[in-house]
DRENPA-3360 file (N, C-alpha, C; in nm, 2 decimals, always signed):
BEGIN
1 = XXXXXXXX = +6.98/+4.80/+5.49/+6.91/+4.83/+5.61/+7.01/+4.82/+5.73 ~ +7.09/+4.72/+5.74/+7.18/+4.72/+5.84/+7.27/+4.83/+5.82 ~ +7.30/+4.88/+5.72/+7.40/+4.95/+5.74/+7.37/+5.09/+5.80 ~ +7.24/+5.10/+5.73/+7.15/+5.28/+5.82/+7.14/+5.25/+5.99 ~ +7.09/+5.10/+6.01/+7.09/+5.06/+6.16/+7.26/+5.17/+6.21 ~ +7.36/+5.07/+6.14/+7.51/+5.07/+6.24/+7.52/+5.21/+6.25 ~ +7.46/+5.27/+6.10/+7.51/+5.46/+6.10/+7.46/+5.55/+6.25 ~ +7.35/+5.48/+6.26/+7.24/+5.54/+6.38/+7.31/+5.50/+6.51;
9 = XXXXXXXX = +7.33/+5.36/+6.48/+7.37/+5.33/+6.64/+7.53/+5.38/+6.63 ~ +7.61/+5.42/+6.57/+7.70/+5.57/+6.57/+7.71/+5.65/+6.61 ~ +7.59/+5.73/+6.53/+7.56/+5.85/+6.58/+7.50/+5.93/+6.65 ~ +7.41/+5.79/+6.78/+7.33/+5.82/+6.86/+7.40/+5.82/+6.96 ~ +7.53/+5.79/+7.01/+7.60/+5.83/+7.11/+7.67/+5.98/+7.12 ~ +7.69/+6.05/+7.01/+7.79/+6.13/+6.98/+7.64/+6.27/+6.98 ~ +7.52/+6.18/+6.92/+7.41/+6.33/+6.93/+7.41/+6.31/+7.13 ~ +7.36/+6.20/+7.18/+7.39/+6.24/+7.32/+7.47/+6.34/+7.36;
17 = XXXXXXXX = +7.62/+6.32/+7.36/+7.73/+6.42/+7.38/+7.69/+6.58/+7.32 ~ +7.64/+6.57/+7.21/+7.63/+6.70/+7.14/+7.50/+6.79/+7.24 ~ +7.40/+6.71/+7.26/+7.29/+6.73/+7.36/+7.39/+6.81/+7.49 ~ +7.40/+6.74/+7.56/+7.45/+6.76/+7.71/+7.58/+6.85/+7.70 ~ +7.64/+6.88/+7.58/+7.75/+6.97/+7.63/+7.65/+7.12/+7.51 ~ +7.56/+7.13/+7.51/+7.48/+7.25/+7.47/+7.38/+7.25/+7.61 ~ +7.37/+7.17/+7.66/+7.32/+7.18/+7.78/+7.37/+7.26/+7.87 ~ +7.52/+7.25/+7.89/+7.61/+7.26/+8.01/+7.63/+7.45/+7.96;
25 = XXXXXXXX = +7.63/+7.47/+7.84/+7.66/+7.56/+7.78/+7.55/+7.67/+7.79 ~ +7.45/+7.64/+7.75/+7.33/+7.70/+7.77/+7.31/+7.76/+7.89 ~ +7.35/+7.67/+7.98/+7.28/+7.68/+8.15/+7.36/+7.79/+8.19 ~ +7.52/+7.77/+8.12/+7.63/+7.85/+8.15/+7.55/+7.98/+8.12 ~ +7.54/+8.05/+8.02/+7.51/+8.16/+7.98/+7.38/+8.19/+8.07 ~ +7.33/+8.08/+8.08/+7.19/+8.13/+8.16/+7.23/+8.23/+8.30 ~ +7.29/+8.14/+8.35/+7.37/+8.20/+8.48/+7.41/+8.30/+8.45 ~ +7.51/+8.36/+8.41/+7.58/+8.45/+8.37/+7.51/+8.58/+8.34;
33 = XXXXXXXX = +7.40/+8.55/+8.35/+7.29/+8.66/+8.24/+7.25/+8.72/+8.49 ~ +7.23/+8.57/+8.54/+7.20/+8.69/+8.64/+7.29/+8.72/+8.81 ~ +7.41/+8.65/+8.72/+7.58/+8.67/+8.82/+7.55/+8.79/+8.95 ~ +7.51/+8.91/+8.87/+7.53/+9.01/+8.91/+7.45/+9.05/+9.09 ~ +7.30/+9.00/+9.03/+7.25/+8.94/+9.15/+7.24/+8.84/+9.27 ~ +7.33/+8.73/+9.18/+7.33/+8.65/+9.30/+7.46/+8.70/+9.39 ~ +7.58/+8.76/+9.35/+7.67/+8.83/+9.37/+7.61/+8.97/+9.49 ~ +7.54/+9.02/+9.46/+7.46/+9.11/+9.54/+7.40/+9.09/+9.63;
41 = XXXXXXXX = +7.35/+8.94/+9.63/+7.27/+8.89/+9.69/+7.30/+8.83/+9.83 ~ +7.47/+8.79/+9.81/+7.56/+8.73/+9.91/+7.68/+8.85/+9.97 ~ +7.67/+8.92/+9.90/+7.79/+9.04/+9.93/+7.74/+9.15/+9.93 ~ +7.66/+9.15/+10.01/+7.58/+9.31/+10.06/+7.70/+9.41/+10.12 ~ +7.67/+9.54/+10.07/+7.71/+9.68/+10.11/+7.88/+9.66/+10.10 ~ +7.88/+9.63/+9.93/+8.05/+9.62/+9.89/+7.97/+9.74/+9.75 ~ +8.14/+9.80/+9.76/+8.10/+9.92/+9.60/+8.02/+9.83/+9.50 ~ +7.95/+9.91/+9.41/+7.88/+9.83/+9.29/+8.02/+9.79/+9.18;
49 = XXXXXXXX = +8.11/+9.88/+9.20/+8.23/+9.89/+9.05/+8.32/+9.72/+9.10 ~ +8.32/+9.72/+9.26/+8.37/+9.57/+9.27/+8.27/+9.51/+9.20 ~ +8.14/+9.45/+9.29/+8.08/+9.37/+9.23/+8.03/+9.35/+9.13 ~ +8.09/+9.45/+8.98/+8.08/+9.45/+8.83/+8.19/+9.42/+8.83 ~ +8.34/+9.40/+8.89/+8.41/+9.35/+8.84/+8.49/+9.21/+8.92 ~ +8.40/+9.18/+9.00/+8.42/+9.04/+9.03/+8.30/+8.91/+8.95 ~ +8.21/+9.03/+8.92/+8.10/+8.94/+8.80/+8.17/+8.92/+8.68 ~ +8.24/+9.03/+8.65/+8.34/+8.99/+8.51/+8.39/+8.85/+8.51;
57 = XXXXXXXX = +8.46/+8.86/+8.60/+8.61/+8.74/+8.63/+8.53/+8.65/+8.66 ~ +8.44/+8.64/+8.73/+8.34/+8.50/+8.78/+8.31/+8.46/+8.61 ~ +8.20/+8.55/+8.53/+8.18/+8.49/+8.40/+8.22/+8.51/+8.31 ~ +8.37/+8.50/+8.32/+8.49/+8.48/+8.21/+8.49/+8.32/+8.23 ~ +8.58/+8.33/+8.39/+8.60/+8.17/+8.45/+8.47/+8.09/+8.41 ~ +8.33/+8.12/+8.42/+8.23/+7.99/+8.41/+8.18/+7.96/+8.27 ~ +8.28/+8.05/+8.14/+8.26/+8.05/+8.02/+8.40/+7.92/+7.99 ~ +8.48/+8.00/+8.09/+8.58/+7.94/+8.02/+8.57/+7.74/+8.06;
65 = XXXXXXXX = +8.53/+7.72/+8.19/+8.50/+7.62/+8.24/+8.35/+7.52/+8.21 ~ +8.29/+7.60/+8.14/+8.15/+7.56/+8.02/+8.22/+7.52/+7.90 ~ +8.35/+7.56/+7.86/+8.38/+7.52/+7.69/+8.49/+7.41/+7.75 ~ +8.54/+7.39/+7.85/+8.63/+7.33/+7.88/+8.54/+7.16/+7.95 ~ +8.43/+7.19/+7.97/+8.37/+7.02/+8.03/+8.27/+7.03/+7.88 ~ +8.26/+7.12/+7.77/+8.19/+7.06/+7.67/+8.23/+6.97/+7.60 ~ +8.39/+7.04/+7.62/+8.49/+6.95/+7.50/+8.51/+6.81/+7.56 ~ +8.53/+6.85/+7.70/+8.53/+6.68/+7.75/+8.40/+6.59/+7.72;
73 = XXXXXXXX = +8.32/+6.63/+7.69/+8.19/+6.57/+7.68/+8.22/+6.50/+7.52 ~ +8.25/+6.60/+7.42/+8.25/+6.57/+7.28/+8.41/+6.48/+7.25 ~ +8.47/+6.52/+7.30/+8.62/+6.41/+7.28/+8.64/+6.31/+7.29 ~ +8.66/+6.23/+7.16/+8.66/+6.07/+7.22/+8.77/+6.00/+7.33 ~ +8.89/+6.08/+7.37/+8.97/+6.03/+7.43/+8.95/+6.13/+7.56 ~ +8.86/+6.09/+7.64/+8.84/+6.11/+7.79/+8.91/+6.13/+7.84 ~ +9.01/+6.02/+7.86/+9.13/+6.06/+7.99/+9.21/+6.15/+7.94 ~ +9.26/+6.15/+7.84/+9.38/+6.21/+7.78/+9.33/+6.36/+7.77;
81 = XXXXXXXX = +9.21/+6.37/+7.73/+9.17/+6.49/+7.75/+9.16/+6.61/+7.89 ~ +9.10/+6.48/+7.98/+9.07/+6.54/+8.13/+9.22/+6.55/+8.20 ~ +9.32/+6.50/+8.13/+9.48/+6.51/+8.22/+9.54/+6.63/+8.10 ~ +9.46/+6.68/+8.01/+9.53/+6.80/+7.97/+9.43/+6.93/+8.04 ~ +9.31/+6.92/+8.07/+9.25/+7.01/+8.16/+9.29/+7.00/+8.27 ~ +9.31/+6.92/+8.34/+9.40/+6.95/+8.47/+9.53/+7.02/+8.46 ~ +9.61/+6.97/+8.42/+9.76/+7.05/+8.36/+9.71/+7.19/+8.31 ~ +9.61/+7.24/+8.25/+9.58/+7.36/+8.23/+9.52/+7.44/+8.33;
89 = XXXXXXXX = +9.44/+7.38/+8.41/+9.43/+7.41/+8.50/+9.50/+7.41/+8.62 ~ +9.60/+7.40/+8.67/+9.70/+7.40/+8.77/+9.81/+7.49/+8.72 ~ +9.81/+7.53/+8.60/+9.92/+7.61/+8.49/+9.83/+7.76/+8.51 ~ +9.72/+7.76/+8.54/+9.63/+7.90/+8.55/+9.62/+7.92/+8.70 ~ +9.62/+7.82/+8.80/+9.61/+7.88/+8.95/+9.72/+7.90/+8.95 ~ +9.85/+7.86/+8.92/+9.98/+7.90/+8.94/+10.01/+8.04/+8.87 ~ +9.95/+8.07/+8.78/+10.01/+8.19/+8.67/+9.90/+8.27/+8.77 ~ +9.83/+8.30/+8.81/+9.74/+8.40/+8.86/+9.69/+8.35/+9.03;
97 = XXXXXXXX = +9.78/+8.28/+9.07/+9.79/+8.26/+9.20/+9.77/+8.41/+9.31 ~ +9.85/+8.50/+9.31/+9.89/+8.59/+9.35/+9.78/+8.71/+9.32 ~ +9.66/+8.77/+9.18/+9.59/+8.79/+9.16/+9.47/+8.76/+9.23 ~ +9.46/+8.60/+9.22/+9.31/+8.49/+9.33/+9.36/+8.56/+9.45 ~ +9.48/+8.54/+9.49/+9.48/+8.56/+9.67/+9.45/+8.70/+9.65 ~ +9.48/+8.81/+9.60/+9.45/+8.97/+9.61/+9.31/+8.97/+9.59 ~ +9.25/+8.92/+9.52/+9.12/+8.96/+9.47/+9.01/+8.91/+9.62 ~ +9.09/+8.78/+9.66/+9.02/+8.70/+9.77/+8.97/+8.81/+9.91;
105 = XXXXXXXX = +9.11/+8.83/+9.93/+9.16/+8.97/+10.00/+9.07/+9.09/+10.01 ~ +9.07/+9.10/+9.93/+8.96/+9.21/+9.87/+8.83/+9.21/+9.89 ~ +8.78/+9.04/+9.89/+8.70/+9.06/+9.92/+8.63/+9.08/+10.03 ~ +8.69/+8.98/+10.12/+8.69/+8.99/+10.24/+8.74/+9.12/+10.32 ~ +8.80/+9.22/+10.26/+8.80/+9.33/+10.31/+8.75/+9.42/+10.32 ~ +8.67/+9.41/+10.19/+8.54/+9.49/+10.17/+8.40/+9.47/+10.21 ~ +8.37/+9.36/+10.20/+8.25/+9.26/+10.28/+8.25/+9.27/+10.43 ~ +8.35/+9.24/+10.49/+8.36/+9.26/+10.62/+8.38/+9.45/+10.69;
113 = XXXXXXXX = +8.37/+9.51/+10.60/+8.40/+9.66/+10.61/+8.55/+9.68/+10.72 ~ +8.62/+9.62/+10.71/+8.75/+9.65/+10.82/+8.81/+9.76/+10.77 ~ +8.81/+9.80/+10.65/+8.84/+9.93/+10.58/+8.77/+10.00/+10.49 ~ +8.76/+10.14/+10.54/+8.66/+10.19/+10.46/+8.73/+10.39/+10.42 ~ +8.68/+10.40/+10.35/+8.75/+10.55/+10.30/+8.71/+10.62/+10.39 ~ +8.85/+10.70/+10.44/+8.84/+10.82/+10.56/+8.84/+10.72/+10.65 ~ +8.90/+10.63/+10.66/+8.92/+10.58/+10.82/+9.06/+10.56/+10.85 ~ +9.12/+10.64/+11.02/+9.27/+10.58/+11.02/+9.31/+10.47/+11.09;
121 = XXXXXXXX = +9.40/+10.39/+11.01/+9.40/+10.29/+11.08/+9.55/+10.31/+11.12 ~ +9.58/+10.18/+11.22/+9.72/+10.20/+11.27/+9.72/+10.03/+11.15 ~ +9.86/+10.00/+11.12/+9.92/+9.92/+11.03/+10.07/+9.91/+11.06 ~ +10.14/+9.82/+11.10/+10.26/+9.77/+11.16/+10.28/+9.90/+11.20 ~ +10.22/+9.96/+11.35/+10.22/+10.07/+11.39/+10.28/+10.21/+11.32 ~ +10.20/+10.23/+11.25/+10.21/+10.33/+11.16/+10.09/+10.41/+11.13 ~ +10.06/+10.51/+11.12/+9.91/+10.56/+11.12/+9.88/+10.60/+11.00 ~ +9.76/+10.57/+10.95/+9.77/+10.58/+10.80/+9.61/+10.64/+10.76;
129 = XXXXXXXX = +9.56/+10.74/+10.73/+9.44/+10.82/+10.66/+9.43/+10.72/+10.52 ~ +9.31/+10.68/+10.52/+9.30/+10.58/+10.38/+9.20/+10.68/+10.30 ~ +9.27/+10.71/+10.19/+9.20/+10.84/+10.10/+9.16/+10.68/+9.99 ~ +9.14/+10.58/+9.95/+9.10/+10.53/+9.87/+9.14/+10.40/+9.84 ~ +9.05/+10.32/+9.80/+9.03/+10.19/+9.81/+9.03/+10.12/+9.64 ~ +9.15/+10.07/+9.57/+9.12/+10.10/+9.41/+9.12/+9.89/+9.40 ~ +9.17/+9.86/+9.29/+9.16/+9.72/+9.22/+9.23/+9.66/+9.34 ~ +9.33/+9.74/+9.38/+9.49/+9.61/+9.43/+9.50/+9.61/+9.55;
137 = XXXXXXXX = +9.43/+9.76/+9.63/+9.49/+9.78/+9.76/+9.43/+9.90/+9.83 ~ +9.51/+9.95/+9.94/+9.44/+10.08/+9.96/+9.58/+10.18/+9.96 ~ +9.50/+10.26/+9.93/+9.57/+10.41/+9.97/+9.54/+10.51/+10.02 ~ +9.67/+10.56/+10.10/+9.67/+10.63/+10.22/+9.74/+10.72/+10.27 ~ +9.76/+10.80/+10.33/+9.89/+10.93/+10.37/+9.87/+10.90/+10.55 ~ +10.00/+10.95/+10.56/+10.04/+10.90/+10.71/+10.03/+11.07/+10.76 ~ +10.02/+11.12/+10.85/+10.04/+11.22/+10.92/+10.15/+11.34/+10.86 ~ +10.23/+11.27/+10.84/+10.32/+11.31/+10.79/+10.33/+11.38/+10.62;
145 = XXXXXXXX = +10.15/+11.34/+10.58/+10.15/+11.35/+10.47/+10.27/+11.26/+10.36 ~ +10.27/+11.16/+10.36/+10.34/+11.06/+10.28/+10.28/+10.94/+10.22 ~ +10.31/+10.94/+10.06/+10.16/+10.82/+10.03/+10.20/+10.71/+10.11 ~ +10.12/+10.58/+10.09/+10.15/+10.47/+10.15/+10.01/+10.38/+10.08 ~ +10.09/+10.28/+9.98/+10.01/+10.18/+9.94/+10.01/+10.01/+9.97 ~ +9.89/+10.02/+10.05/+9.84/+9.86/+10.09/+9.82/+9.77/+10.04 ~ +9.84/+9.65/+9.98/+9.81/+9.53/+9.90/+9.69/+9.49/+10.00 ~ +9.60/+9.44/+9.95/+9.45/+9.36/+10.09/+9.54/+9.23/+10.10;
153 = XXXXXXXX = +9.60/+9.18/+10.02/+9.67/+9.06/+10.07/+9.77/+9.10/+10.19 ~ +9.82/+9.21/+10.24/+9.92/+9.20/+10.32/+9.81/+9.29/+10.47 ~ +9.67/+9.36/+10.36/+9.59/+9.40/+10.50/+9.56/+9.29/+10.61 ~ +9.50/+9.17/+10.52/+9.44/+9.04/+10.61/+9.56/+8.98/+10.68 ~ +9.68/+9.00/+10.65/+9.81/+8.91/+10.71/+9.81/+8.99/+10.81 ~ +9.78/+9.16/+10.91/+9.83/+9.22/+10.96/+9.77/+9.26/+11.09 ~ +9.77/+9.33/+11.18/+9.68/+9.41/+11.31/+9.65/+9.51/+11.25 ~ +9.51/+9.52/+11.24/+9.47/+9.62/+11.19/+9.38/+9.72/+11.32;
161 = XXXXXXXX = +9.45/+9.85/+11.34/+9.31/+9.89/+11.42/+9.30/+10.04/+11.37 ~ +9.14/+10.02/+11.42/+9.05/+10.11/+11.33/+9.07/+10.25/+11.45 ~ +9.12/+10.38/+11.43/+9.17/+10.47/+11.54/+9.09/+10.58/+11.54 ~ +8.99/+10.58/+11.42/+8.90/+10.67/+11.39/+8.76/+10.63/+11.46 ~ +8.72/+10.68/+11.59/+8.60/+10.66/+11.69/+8.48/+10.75/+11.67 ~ +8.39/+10.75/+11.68/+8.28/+10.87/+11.75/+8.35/+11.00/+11.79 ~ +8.43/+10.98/+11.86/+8.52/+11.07/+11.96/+8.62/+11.11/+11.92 ~ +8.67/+11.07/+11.81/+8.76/+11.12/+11.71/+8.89/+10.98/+11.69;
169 = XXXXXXXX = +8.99/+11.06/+11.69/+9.11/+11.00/+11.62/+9.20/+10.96/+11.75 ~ +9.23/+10.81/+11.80/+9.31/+10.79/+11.88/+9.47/+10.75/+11.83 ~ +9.53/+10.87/+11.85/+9.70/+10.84/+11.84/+9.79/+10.80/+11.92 ~ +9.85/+10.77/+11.92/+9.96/+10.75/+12.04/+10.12/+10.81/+11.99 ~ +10.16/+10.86/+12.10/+10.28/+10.90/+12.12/+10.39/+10.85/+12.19 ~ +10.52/+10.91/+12.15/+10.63/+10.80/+12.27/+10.72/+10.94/+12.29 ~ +10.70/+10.88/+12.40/+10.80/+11.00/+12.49/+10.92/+10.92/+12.58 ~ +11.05/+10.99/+12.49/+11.20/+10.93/+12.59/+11.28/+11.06/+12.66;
177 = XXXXXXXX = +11.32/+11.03/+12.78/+11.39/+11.10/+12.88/+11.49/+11.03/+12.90 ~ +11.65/+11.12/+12.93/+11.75/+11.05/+13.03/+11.73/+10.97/+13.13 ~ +11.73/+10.89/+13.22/+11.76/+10.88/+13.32/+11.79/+10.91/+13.44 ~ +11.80/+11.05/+13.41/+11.86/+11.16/+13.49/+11.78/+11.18/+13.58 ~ +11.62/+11.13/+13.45/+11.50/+11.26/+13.58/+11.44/+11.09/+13.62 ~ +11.38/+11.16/+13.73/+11.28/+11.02/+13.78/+11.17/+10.99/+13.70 ~ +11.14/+10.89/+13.70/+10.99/+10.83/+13.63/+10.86/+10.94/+13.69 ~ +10.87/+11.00/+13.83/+10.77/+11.07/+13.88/+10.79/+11.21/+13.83;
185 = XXXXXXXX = +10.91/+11.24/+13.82/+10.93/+11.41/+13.73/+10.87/+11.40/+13.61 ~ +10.90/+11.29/+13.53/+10.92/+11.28/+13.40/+10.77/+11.30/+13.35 ~ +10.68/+11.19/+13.44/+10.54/+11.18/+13.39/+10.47/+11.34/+13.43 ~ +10.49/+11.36/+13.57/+10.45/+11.48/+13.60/+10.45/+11.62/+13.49 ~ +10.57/+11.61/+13.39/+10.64/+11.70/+13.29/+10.54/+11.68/+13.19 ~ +10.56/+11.56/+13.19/+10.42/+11.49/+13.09/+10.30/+11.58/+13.10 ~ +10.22/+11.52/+13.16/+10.11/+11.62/+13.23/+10.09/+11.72/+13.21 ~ +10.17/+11.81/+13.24/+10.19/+11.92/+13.25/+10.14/+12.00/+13.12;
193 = XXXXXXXX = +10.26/+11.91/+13.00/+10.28/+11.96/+12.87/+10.15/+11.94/+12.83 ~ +10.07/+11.83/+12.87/+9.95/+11.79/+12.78/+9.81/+11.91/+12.82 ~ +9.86/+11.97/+12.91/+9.73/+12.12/+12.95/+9.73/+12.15/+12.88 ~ +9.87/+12.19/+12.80/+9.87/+12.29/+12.68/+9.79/+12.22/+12.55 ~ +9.74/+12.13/+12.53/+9.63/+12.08/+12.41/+9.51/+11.97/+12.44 ~ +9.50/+12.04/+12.58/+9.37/+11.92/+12.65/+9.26/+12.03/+12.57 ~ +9.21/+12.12/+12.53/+9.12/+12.18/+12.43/+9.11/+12.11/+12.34 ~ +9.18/+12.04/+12.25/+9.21/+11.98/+12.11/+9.18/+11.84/+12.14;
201 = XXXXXXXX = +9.15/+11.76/+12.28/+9.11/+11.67/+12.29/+8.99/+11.60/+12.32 ~ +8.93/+11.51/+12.32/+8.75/+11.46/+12.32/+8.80/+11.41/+12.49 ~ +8.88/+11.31/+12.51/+8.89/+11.25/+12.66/+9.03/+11.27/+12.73 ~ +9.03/+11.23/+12.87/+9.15/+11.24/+12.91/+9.29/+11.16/+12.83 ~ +9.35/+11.21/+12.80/+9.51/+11.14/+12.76/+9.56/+11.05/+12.89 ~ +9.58/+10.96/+12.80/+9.66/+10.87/+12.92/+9.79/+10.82/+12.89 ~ +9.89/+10.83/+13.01/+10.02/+10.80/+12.98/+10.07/+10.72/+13.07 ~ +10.13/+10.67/+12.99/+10.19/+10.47/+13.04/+10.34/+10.48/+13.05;
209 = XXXXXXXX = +10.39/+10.45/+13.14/+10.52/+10.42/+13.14/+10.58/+10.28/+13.10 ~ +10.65/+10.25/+12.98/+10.71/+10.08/+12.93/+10.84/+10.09/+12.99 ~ +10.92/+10.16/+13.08/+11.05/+10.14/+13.11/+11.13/+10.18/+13.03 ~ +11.24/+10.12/+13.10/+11.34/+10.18/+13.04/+11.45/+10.11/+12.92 ~ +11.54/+10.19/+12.93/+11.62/+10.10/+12.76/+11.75/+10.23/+12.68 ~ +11.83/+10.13/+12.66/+11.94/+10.28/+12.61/+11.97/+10.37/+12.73 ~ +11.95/+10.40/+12.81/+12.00/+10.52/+12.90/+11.84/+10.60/+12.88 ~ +11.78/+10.55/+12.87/+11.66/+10.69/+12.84/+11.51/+10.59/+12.86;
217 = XXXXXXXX = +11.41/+10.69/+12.95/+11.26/+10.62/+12.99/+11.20/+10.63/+12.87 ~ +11.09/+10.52/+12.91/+11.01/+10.56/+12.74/+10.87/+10.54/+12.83 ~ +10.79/+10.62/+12.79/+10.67/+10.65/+12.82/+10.56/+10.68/+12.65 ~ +10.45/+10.60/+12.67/+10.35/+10.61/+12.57/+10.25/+10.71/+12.59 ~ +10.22/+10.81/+12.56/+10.07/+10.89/+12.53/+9.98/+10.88/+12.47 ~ +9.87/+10.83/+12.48/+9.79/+10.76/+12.40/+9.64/+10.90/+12.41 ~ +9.65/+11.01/+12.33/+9.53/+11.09/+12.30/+9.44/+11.05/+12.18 ~ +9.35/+11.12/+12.22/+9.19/+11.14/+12.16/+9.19/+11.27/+12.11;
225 = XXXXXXXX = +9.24/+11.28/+11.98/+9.20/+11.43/+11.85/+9.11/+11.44/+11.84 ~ +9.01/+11.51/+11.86/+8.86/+11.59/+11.80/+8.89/+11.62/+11.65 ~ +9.03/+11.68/+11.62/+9.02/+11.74/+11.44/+9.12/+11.64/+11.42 ~ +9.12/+11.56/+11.39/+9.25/+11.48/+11.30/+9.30/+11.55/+11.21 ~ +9.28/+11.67/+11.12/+9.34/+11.76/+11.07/+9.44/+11.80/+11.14 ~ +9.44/+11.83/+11.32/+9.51/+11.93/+11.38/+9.63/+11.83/+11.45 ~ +9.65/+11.72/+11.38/+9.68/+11.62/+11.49/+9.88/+11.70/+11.48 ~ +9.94/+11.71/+11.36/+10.03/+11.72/+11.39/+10.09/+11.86/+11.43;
233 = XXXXXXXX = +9.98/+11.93/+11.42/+10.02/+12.11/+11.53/+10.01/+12.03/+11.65 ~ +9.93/+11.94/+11.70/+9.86/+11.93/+11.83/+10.00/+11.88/+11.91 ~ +10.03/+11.78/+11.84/+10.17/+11.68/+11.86/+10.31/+11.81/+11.86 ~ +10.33/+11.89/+11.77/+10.44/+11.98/+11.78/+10.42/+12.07/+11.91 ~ +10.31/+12.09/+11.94/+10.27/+12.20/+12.04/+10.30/+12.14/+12.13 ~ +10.28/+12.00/+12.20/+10.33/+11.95/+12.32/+10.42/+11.90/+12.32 ~ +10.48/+11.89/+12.17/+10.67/+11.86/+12.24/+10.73/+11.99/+12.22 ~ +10.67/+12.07/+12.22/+10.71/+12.22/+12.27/+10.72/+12.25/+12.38;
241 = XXXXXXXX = +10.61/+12.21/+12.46/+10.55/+12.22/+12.60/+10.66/+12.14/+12.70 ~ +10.64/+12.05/+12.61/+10.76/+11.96/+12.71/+10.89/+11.99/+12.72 ~ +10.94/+12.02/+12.57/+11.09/+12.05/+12.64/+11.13/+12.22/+12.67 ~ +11.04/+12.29/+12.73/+11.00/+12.37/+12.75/+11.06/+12.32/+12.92 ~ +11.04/+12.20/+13.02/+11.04/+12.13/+13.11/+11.13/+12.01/+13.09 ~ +11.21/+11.96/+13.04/+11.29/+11.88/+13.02/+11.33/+11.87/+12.85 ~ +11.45/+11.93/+12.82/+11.51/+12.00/+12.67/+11.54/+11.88/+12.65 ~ +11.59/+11.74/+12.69/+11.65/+11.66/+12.66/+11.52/+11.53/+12.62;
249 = XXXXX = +11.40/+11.56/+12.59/+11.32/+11.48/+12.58/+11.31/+11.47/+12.42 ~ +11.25/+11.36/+12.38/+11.24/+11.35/+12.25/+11.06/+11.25/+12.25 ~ +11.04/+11.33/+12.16/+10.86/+11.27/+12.11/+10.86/+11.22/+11.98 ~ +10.83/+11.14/+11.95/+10.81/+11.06/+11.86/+10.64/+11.01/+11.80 ~ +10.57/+11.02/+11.67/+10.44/+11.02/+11.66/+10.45/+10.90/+11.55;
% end
């Protein structure tokens, strides 16, 4: 009789353990079954293909972190156990470090809508048409028609501005002269040139003089495109215009 006693009072600690880590397990799957919604439920008006595939990676991780506190539950050596899930765990933020921060990125990129397909943004001043938004990043063609692909980890590090308005596409331009002509010729020439594509624009153009540098003025034009299609006829056509009135000018978009 004592000895069925000692078997019990054995195995009544180890059925506890066996209890509570089918608990932890169970609950896990429970969740997992409705990820999808609670996920929807906090990250409104993000693609559905993200939030199926940030539900993935959430209930990989809460599978993998359900069989990882079961085993701590069932192992008789606790510590030794919980200093090898730490070390595995700090061996997994480090190996997919760079992944977490993109994915992070991402989300917050997309949640916050700061980028959205067909919008141009300027990006370490550079103008960029975002044709698509995929797992890693976005992609985009510059004016120039040239791809250009964005990591979201390097969008959130950057100045982002959104140049695509109601009123269309705001670009800016740089315009350099000799020194030869005055700042009052120069802008006047300015002016001038921009009649020739004030049709093609929603508001007045405005142009800024930043000084000078090198031997040569630098002046900013900052228009408003109605067709962002037309942006770089619009742009050739007034540095046509211009050195048409000062040959030595150079435009830059």
């Amino acid at each position: 009789m004592d000895e069925v006693i000692s078997i019990l009072s054995s195995v009544e600690p180890l059925l506890y353990r066996v209890i509570a880590a089918t608990i932890i397990i169970v609950a896990t799957y429970l969740l997992t079954k409705v990820l999808d919604k609670i996920i929807g439920a906090f990250v409104k008006g993000v693609e559905t293909e993200f939030i199926a595939r940030l539900s993935t990676m959430l209930r990989l991780f809460l599978y993998i972190l359900a069989i990882l506190i079961a085993a701590s539950i069932l192992a008789p050596e606790i510590t030794m156990f919980s200093i090898m899930v730490l070390l595995i765990g700090l061996a997994l933020i480090v190996m997919f470090y760079d992944a977490l921060r993109n994915l992070g990125a991402e989300l917050y990129v997309r949640y916050r809508g700061i980028v959205r397909k067909g919008d141009w943004i300027e990006v370490d001043g550079r103008e960029i048409h975002v044709l698509d938004l995929d797992d890693f990043g976005v992609w985009g063609e510059t004016v120039k028609f040239e791809r250009v692909f964005i990591p979201y980890s390097k969008l959130i590090n950057s100045v982002i501005v959104n140049r695509l308005t109601v009123l269309g596409l705001v670009s800016k331009v740089q315009v350099q002269t000799p020194l030869t002509y005055s700042v009052d010729a120069v802008r006047s020439a300015i002016e001038k040139a921009l009649l020739s594509i004030k049709e093609e624009l929603a508001t007045e153009p405005e142009v800024r003089y930043l000084g000078s540098a090198e031997n040569m003025h630098n002046f900013v034009v900052e228009i408003r495109v109605i067709n962002f299609r037309k942006l770089n006829r619009i742009i050739t056509s007034f540095e046509s215009e211009l050195k048409k009135l000062i040959p030595e000018s150079i435009v830059k978009s």
